[in-house]
N, C-alpha and C positions, 0 to 999 in steps of 0.2 A: 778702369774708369768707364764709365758709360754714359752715353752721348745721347741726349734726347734734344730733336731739334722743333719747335713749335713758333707761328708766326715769326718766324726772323728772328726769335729768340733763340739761345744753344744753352744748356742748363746740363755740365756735368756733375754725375752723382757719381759717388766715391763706391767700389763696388763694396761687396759683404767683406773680403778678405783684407782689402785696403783698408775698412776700417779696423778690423781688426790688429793688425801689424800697426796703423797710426796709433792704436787703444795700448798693445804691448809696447811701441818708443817711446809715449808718454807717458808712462809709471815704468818701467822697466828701473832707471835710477832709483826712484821713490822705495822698490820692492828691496831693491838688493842693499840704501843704507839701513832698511827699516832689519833685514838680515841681519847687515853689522849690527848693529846696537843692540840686537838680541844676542848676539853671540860674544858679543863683549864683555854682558851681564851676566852670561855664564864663567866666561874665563875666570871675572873679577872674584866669581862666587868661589872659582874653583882653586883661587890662585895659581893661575896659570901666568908666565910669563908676559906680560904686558907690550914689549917692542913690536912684536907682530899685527898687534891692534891698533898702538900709533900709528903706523908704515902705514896700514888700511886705513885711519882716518883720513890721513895727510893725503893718499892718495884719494879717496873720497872728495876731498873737497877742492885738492887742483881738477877734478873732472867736473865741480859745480862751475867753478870759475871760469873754465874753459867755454861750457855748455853755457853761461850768461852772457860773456864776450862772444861768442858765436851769435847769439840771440841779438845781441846789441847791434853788430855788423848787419846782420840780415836785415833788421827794422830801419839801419839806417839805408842801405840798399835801396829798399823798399818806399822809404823816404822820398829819396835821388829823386826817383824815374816818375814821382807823378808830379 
């Protein structure tokens, strides 16, 4: 983080790196269902056994759910304290 301080003002800016790792934990999910579902449309093409791609979805979406309710908790947090 970097710290610039001007009349009594303090303005931190997020360094190059930080934003980059903020850039990859907000799509990082996005990348990897967009994975699944290309690779699902393979299996289906190839018939390939399907259990293994339910298990992935089911799993895919208790981690949305999860990642909402986190989201939810935090805004309410955030809510609280002002």
């Amino acid at each position: 983080m970097i710290v610039q301080r001007r009349g009594g003002m303090t303005e931190f800016i997020p360094s190059p790196q930080e934003k980059r790792e903020g850039l990859v934990r907000d799509h990082s999910f996005n990348l990897i269902e967009n994975l699944h579902n290309r690779l699902q449309r393979l299996e289906a093409e190839l018939d390939f056994p399907f259990e293994e791609a339910e298990a992935c979805s089911a799993f895919l979406e208790k981690l949305k759910q999860d990642e909402s309710r986190n989201i939810a908790i935090h805004n309410e947090l955030l809510s609280k304290e002002k």
